[in-house]
LOTOR-357883 format. One record per residue (C-alpha): y, x, z. Coordinates in nm, 2 decimals, padded with zeros to 4 digits. Example, Ala and Ser with C-alpha at 12.3 -4.5 7.8 and 13.67 -1.06 7.14 Angstrom:
# residues 2
v = -00.45 | u = 01.23 | w = 00.78 $
v = -00.11 | u = 01.37 | w = 00.71 $
# end
This chain:
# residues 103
v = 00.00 | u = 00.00 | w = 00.00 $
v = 00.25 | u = 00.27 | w = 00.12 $
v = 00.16 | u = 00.46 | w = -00.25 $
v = 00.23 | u = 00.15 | w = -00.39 $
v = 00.55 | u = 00.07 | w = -00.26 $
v = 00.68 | u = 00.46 | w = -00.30 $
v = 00.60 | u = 00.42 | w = -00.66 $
v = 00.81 | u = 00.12 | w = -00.72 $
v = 01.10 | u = 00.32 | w = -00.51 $
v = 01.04 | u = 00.60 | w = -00.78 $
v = 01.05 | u = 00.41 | w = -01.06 $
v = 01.38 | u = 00.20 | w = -00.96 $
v = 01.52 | u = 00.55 | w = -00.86 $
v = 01.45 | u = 00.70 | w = -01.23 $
v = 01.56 | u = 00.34 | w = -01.43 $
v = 01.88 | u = 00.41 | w = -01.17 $
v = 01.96 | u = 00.74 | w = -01.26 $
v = 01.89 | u = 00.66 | w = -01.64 $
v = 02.13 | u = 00.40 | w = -01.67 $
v = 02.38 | u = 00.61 | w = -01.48 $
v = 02.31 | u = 00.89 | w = -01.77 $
v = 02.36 | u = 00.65 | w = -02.00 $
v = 02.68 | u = 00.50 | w = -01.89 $
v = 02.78 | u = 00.88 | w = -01.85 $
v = 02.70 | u = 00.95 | w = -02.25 $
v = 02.88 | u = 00.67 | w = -02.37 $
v = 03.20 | u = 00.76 | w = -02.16 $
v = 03.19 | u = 01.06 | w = -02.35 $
v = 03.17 | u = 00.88 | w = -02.66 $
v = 03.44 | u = 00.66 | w = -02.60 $
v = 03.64 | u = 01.00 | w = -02.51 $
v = 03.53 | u = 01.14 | w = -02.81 $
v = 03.36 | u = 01.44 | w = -02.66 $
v = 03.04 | u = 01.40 | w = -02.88 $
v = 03.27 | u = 01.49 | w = -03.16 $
v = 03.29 | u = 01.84 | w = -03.09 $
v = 03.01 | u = 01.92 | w = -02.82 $
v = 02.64 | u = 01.80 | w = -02.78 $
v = 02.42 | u = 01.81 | w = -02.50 $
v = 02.20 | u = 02.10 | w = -02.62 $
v = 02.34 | u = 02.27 | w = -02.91 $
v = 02.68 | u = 02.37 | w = -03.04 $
v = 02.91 | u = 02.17 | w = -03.25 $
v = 03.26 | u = 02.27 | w = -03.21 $
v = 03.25 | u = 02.37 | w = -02.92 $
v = 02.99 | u = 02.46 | w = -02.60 $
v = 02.69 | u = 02.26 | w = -02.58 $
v = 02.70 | u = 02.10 | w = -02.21 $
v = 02.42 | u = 02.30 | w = -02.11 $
v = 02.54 | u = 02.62 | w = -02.19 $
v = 02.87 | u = 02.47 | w = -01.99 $
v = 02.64 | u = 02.42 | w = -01.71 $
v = 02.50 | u = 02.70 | w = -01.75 $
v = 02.85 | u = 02.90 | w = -01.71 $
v = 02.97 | u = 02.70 | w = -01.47 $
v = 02.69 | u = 02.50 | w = -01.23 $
v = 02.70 | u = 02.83 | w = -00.94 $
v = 03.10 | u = 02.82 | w = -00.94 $
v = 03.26 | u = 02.70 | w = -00.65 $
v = 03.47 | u = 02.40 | w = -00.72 $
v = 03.33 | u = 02.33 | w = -01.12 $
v = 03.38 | u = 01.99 | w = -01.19 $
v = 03.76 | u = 02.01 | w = -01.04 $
v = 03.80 | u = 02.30 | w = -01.26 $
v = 03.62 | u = 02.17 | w = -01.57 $
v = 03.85 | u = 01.80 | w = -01.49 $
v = 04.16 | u = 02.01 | w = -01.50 $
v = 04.02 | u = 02.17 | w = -01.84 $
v = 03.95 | u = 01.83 | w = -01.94 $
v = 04.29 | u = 01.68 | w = -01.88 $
v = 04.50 | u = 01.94 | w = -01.96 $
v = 04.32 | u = 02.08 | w = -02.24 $
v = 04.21 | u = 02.41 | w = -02.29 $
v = 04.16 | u = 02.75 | w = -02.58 $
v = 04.03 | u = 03.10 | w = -02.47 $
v = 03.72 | u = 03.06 | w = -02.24 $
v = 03.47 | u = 02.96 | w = -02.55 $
v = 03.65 | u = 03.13 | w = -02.84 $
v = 03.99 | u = 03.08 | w = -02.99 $
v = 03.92 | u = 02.70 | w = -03.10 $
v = 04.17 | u = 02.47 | w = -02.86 $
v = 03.98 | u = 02.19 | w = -02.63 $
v = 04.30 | u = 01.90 | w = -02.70 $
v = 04.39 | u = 01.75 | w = -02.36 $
v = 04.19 | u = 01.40 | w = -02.30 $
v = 04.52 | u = 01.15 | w = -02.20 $
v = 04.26 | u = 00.86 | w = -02.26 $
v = 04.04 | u = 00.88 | w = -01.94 $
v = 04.13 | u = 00.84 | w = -01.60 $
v = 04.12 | u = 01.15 | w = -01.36 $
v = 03.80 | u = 00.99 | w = -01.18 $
v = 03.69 | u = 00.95 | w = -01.52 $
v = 03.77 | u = 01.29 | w = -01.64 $
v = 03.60 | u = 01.40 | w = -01.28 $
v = 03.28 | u = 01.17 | w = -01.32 $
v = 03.23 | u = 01.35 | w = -01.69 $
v = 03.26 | u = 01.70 | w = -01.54 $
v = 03.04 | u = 01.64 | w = -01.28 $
v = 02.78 | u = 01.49 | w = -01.55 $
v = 02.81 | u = 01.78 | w = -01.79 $
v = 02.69 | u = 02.02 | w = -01.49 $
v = 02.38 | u = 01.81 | w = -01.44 $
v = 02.25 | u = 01.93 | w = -01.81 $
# end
């Protein structure tokens, strides 16, 4: 019974954490960050795991990757410019950072 019951917890927590990666995707896609990166190879610019790659062991990532987000950004992946995202809200911006350093 308990196996039972822990398995139904661990499915629910997995269908959870999909939808959340899923809501997380298409926030980027209505932010037009597909248009230049991809989760696992380079577009434009990074792939996001080669961003969390770079950046998941840094103190204080996903505030610095939301200011890079916000504000825009050139110089830390080569010399093409990151234009500042003025569509998403901070917590957005924060929630998308955060998400990236998961991959």
């Amino acid at each position: 019974m308990w196996l039972r019951i822990f398995g139904m917890g661990v499915g629910l927590c997995c269908s959870m954490l999909a939808h959340a990666d899923d809501a997380m995707l298409q926030l980027a896609q209505e932010n037009a960050c597909m248009t230049c990166h991809a989760i696992d190879h380079t577009v434009i610019g990074p792939s996001f795991k080669a961003v969390a790659a770079r950046y998941r062991k840094t103190p204080n990532a996903a505030d610095y990757l939301t200011q890079r987000l916000q504000h825009g950004s050139v110089g830390d992946w080569g010399q093409v410019s990151m234009p500042p995202n003025v569509q998403a809200s901070p917590q957005e911006l924060h929630l998308l950072a955060q998400w990236v350093l998961t991959h």
